[in-house]
C-alpha positions as CSV (number, residue, x, y, z in Angstrom):
1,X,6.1,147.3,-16.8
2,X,9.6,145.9,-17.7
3,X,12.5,147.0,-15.6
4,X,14.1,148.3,-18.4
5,X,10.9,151.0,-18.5
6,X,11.1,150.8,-14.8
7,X,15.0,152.6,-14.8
8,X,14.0,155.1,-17.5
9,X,10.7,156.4,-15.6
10,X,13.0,156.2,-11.9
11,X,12.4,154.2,-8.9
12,X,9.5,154.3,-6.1
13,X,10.3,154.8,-2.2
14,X,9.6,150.4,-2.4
15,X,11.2,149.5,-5.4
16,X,14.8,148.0,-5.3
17,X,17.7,149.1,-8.1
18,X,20.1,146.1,-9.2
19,X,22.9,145.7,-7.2
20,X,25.5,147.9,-9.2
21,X,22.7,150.4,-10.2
22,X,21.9,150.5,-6.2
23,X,25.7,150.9,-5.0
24,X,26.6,153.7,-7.8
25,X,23.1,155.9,-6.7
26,X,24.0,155.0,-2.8
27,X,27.9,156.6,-3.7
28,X,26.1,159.6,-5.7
29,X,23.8,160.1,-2.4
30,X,27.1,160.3,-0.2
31,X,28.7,162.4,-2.1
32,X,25.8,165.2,-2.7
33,X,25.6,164.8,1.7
34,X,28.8,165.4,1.7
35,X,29.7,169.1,1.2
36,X,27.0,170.7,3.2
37,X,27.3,167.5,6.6
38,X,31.5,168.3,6.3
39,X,31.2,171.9,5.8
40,X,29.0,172.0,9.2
41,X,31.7,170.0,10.8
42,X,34.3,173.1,9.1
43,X,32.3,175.5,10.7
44,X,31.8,174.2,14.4
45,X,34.7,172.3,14.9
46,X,33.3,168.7,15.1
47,X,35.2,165.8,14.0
48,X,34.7,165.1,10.4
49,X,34.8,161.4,10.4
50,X,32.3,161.2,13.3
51,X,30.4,163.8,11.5
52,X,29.7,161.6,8.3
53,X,29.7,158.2,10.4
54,X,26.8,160.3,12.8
55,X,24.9,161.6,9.4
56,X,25.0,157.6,8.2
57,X,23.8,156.0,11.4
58,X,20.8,158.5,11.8
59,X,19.7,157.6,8.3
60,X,19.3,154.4,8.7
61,X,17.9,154.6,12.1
62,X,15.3,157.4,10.2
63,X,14.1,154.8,7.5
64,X,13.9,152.3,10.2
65,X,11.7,154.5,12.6
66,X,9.5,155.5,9.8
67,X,8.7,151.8,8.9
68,X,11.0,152.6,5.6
69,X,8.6,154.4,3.6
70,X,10.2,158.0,3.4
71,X,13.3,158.3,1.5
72,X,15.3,161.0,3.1
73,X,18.7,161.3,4.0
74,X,19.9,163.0,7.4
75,X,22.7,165.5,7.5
76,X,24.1,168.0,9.5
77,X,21.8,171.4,9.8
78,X,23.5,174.8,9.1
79,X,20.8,176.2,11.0
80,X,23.1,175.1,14.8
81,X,26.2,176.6,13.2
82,X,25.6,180.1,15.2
83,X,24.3,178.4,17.9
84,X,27.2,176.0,18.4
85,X,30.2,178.6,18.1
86,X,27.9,180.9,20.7
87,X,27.9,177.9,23.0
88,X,31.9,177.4,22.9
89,X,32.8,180.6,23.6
90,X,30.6,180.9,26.4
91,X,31.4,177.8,28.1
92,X,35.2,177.6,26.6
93,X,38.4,178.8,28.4
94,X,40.9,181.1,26.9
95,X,43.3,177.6,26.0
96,X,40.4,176.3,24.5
97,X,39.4,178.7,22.3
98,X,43.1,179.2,21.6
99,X,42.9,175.6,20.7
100,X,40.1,175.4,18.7
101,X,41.1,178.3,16.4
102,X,44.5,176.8,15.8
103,X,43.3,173.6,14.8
104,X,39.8,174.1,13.7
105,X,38.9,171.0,15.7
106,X,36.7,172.1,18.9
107,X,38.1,170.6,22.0
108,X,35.9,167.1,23.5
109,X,35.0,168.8,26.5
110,X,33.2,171.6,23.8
111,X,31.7,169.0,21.7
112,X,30.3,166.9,25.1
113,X,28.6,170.2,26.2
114,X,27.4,170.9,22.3
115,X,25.9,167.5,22.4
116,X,23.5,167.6,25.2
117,X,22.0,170.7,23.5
118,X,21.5,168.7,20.5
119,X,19.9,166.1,22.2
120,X,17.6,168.2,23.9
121,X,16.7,170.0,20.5
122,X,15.1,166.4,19.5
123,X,12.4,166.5,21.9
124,X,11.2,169.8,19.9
125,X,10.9,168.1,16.8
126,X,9.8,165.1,18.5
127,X,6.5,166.9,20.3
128,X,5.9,168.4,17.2
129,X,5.4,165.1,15.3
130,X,3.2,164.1,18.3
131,X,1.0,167.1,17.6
132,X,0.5,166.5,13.7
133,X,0.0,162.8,14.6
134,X,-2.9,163.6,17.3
135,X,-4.4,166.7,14.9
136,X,-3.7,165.4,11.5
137,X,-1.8,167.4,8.6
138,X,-4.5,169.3,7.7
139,X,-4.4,170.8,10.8
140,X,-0.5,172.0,10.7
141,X,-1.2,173.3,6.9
142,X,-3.1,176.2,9.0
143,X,0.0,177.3,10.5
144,X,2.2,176.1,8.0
145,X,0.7,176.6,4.5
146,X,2.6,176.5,1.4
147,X,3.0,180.2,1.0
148,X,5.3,179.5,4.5
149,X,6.8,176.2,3.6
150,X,7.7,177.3,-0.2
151,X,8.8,180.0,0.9
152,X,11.0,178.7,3.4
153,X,12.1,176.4,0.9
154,X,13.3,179.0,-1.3
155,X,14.9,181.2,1.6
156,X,16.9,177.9,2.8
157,X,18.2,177.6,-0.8
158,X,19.6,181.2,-1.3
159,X,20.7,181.7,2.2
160,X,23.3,179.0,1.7
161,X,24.2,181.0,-2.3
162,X,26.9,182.5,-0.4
163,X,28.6,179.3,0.7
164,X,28.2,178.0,-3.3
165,X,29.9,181.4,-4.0
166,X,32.4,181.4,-1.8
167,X,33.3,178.1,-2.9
168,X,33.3,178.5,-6.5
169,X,35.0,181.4,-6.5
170,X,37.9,180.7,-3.7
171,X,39.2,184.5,-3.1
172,X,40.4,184.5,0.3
173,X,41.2,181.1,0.8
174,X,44.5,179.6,1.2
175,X,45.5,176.0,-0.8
176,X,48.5,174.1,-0.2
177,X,50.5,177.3,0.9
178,X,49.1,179.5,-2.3
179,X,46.8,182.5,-1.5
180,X,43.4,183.0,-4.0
181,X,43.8,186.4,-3.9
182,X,41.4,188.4,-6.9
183,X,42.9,188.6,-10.1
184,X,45.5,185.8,-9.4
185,X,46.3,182.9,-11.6
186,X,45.7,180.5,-8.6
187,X,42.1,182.0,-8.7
188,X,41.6,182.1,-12.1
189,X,42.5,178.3,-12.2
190,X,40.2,177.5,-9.3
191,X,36.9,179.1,-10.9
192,X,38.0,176.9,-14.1
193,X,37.6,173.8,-12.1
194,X,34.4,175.0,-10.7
195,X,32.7,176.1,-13.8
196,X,33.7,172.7,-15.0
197,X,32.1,171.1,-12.7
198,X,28.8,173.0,-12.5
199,X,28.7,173.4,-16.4
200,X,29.8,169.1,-16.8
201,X,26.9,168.2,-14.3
202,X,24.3,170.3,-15.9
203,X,25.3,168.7,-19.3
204,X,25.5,165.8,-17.8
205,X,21.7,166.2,-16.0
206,X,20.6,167.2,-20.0
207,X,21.7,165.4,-22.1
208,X,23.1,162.2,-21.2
209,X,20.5,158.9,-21.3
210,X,20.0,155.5,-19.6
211,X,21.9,154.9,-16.6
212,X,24.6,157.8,-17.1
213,X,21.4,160.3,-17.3
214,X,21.1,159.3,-13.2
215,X,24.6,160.2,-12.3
216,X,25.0,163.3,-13.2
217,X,26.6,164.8,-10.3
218,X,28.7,161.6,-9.3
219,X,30.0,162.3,-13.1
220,X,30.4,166.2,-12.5
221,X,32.5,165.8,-9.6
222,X,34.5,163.6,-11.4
223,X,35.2,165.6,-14.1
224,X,35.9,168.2,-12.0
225,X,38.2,166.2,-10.3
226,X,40.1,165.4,-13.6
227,X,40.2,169.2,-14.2
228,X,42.0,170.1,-11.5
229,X,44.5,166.5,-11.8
230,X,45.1,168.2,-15.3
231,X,45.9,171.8,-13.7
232,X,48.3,170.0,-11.4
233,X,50.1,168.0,-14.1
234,X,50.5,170.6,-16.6
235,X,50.1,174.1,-14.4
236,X,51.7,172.9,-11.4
237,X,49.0,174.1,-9.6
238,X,47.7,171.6,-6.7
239,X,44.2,172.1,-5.3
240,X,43.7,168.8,-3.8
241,X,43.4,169.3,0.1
242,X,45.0,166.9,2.7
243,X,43.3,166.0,6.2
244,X,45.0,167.6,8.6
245,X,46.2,165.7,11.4
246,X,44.3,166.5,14.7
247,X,41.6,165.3,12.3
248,X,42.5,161.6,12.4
249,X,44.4,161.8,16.3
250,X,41.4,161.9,18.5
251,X,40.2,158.5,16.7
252,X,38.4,156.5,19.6
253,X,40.4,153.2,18.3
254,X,43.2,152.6,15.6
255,X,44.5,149.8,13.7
256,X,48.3,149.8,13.9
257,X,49.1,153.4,13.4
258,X,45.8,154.2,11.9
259,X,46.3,154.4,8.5
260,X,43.9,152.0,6.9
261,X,41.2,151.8,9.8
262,X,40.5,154.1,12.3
263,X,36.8,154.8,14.1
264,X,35.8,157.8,14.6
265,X,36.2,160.4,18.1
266,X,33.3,159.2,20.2
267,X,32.4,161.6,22.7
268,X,29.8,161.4,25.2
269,X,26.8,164.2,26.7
270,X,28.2,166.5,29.2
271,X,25.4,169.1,31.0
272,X,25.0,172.2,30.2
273,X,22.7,175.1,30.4
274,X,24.2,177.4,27.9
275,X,24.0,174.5,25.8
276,X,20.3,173.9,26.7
277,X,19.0,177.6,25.8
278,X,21.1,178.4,23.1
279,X,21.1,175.1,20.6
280,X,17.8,173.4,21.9
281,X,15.2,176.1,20.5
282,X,17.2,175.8,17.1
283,X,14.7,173.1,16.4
284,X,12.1,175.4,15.8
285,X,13.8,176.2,12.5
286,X,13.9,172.5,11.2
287,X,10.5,172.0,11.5
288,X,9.2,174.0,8.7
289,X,12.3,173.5,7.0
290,X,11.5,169.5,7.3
291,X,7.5,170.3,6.0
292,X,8.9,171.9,3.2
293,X,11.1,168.3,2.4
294,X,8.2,166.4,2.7
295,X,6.1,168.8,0.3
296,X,8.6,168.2,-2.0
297,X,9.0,164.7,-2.2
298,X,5.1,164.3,-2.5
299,X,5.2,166.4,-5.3
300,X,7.8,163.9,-7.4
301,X,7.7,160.3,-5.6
302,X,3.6,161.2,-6.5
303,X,4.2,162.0,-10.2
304,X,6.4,159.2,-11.0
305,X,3.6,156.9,-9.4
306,X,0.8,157.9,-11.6
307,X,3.4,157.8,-14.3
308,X,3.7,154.5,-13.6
309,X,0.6,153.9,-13.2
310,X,0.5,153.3,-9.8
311,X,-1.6,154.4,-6.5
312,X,-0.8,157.7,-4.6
313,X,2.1,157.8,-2.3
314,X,0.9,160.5,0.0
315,X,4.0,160.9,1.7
316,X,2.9,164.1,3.3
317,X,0.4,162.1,6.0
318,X,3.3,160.8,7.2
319,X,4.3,164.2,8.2
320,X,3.9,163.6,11.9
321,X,6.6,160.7,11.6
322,X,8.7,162.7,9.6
323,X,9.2,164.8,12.7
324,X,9.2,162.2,15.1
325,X,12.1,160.8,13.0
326,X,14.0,163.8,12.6
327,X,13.8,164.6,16.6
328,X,15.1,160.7,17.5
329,X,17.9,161.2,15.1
330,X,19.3,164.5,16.9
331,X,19.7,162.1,19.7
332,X,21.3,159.7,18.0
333,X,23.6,161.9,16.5
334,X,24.2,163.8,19.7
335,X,24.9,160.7,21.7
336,X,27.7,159.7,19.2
337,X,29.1,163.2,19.0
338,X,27.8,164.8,15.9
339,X,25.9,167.9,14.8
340,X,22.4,168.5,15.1
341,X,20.5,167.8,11.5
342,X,17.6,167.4,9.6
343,X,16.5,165.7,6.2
344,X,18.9,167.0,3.3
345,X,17.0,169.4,0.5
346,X,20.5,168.8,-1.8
347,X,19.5,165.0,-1.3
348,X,16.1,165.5,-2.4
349,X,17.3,167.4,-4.8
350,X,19.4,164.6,-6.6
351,X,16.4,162.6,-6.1
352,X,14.1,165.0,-8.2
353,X,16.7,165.3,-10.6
354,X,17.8,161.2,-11.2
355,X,13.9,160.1,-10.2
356,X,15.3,157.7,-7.8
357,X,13.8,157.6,-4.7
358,X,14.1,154.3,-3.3
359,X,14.1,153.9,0.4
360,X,17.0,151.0,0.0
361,X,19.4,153.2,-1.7
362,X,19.2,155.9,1.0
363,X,20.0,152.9,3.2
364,X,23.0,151.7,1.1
365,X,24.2,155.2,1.5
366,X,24.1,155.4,4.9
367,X,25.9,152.5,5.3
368,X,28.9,153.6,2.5
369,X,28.8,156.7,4.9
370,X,29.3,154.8,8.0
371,X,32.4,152.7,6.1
372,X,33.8,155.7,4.6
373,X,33.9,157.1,8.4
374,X,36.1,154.4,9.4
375,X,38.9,154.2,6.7
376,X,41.3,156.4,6.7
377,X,42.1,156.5,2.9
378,X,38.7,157.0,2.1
379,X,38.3,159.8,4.2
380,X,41.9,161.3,3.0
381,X,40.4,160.8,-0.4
382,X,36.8,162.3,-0.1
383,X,38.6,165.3,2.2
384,X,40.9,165.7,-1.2
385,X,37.8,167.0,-3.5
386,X,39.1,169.9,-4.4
387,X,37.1,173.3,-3.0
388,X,36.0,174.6,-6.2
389,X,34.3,170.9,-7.1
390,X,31.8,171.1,-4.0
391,X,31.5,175.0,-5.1
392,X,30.3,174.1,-8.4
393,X,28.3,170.7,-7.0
394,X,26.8,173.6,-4.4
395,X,25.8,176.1,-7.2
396,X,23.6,173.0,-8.5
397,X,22.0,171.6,-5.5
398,X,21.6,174.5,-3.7
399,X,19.8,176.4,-6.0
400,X,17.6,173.3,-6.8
401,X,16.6,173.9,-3.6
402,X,15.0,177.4,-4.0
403,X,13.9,175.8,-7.4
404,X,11.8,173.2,-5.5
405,X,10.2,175.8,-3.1
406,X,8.6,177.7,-6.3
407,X,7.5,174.1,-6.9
408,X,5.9,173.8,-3.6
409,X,4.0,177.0,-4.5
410,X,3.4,176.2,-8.2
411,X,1.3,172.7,-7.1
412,X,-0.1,174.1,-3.8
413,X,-2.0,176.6,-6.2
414,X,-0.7,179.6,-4.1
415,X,-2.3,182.6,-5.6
416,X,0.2,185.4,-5.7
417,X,-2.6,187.8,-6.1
418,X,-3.9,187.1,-2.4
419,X,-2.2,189.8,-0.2
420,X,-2.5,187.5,2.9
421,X,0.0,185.3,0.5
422,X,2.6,188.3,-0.8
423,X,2.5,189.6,2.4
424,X,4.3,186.4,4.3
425,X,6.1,185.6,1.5
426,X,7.7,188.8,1.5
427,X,8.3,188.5,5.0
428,X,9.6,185.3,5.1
429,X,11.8,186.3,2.2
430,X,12.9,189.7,3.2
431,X,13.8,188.7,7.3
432,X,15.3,185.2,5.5
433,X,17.7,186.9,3.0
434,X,18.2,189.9,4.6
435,X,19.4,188.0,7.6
436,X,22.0,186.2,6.1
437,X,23.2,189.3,3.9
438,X,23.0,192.2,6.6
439,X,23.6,190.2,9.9
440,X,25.6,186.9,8.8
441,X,23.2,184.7,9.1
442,X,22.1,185.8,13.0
443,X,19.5,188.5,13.5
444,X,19.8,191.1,16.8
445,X,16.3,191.0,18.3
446,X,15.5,192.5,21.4
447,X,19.0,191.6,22.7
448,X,18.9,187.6,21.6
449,X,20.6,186.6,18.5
450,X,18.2,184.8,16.0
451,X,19.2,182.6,13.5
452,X,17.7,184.0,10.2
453,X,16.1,181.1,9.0
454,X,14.2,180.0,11.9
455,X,13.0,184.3,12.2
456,X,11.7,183.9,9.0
457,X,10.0,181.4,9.7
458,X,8.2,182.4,12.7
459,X,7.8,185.6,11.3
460,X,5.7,184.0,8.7
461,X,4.1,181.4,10.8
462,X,2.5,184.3,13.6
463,X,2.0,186.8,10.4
464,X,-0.2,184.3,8.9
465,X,-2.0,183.8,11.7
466,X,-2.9,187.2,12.8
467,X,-3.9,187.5,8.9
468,X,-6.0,184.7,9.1
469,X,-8.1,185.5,12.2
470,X,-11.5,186.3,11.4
471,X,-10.8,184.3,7.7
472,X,-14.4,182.7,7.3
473,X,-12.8,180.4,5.1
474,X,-10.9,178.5,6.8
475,X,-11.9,175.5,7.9
């Protein structure tokens, strides 16, 4: 097959892109990380550039663990967010909290303690690898079957809609000293941006052929980008955001004053046991969350294979490593100072959608990452996306996201007429959704908070067992 064929069918976990084809799908991989890893760092109070510098280290030390045959990118995990803020008010003092919600940046001595949770939440992902590994997958698809990892899938998707919302539509926020209040022209102008964005990309994804046909969101967030330039020039109306400056102060080493180079805030593990109960059990939610990733990309990185004519991938027996991966890079992450993670739906999402899925792209993009840490202007300049470009970027990726869990379902041949089947998914679905919307994410249970995602899926996982005892045909 000529590699002119090769481009138009996509690219195989071992295949290579030419050198400009490679950089422009490492750039688009960055930038599709990029809204959900720097929103975590939003959220909690990390540092954004060691945020994105963390998120590019522990992908490449991912592809390297797992021998470079799983293309997946590793990002921060929304699922620590509650866990995190919990944390920091419970170990913080009253000038530190005080601090924290002046500047949105959570003090070191925070972030030290945050980290040894996060490394302690690897050896749960970690043991569970060792457990696939010893038992096979076949084994784990007894207590995680599709009906739980699709469904899971789908849950993780629409739980973040009301991020992609939020974002789109801007009311409440506050840009460059104008108010998006309802009804105002400063809103009006910011959903115009986003529904630029969203509606550019999925033309974009449509209708556009060759190598343009593989960029679509690259090109969305682009045009977006020009939208709101063009707003600015002729409205007057700036959405562009600036760094702010306790962002770039805590840099662990400057050149000059800082301007052009500066490394990220490196901060090192400090004990503690709030830290240790709260964030390590978080893991738990990652795991099926991480199945469901691997599902997926068996499901494409297989069909472009026989496509091309080539043997089966069967990504999915390397389960087992997946985890093993995914726990090794919490510690890595943790010892430099960023969030927790785990492998990026939105990633696998571009990958679905462009049909590239080669292993050194993923590690081209973890390295732009690593760069784009370090300079300053690059960081001013990706922090300068305007909000209502990642909102319309989000609506995309995120409902991809659900989108692929039906898939999971779909080519797992789920029946939806078994009422072992309708009965988890509903309950994964219901405690999933229904945690987010009722309790913010964080569901009161028996005087614990649990974060809704990893509820529903231990809700489904011990529903399916108890529905499954006595099953004389299971195997």
């Amino acid at each position: 097959m000529s590699l002119k064929d090769q481009g138009k069918i996509g690219y195989l976990p071992d295949e290579t892109p030419s050198l400009g084809k490679l950089l422009l799908y490492a750039l688009q991989q960055v930038i599709v990380m990029f809204p959900a890893t720097i929103t975590v760092a939003l959220i909690t109070g990390f540092q954004v550039s060691t945020t994105i510098f963390a998120s590019g280290l522990a992908t490449l030390c991912f592809i390297f663990i797992t021998k470079k045959r799983i293309p997946l990118y590793y990002g921060s995990s929304f699922a620590y967010l509650s866990a995190v803020s919990a944390m920091a008010v419970a170990e913080g003092s009253a000038e530190q909290i005080a601090a924290w919600q002046a500047t949105g940046i959570l003090p070191a001595e925070l972030i030290s303690k945050a980290q040894f949770g996060i490394i302690m939440s690897g050896f749960v992902s970690i043991a569970a690898g060792l457990i696939v590994n010893r038992f096979g997958a076949e084994k784990v698809e007894k207590f995680l079957p599709a009906s739980i990892t699709g469904s899971v899938s789908m849950v993780i998707g629409l739980t973040l809609a009301g991020n992609a919302m939020s974002d789109l539509m801007g009311i409440g926020n506050t840009i460059n000293g104008l108010e998006v209040a309802a009804g105002s022209k400063t809103a009006a102008l910011w959903l115009i941006v986003g529904l630029v964005t969203f509606l550019s990309t999925c033309i974009y994804a449509r209708y556009l052929k060759g190598l343009l046909s593989q960029l679509p969101l690259l090109l969305g967030v682009l045009t977006g980008c020009v939208a709101a330039a063009l707003i600015y020039f002729v409205g007057g109306v700036n959405l562009f955001r600036s760094v702010p400056a306790e962002a770039l102060a805590a840099s662990s080493f400057k050149l000059g004053d800082g301007s052009i180079f500066a490394l990220p805030a490196f901060t090192f593990p400090k004990f503690s046991m709030n830290a240790l109960a709260g964030i390590m059990p978080i893991a738990i939610a990652t795991i099926p969350e991480s199945t469901a990733h691997m599902y997926q990309l068996d499901i494409y990185v297989n069909d472009i294979a026989k496509e091309k004519g080539k043997k089966k991938y069967d990504l999915v027996s390397l389960l087992g490593n997946n985890l093993i991966g995914d726990g090794l890079c919490d510690m890595i992450s943790g010892v430099v100072g960023g969030p927790a993670g785990t492998n990026y739906g939105e990633n696998i999402s571009l990958m679905a959608i462009t049909r590239v899925f080669s292993v050194p792209v993923l590690m081209a993009a973890s390295i732009v990452a690593m760069i784009v840490s370090c300079f300053t202007p690059l960081i001013k300049i990706i922090y300068g996306i305007p909000l209502p470009v990642i909102g319309g970027i989000e609506v995309y990726c995120f409902g991809a996201i659900a989108a692929q869990g039906i898939a999971i379902l779909i080519d797992k041949g789920v029946s939806m007429f078994d009422s072992k089947n309708i009965a988890v998914i509903a309950l994964v679905c219901i405690i999933g959704l229904g945690g987010q919307y009722a309790f913010s994410g964080n569901i009161p249970f028996f005087g614990i908070m649990v974060p809704c995602v990893a509820g529903a899926a231990m809700a489904g996982i011990v529903l399916n067992l108890i529905l499954t005892l006595g099953d004389k045909t299971q195997k």
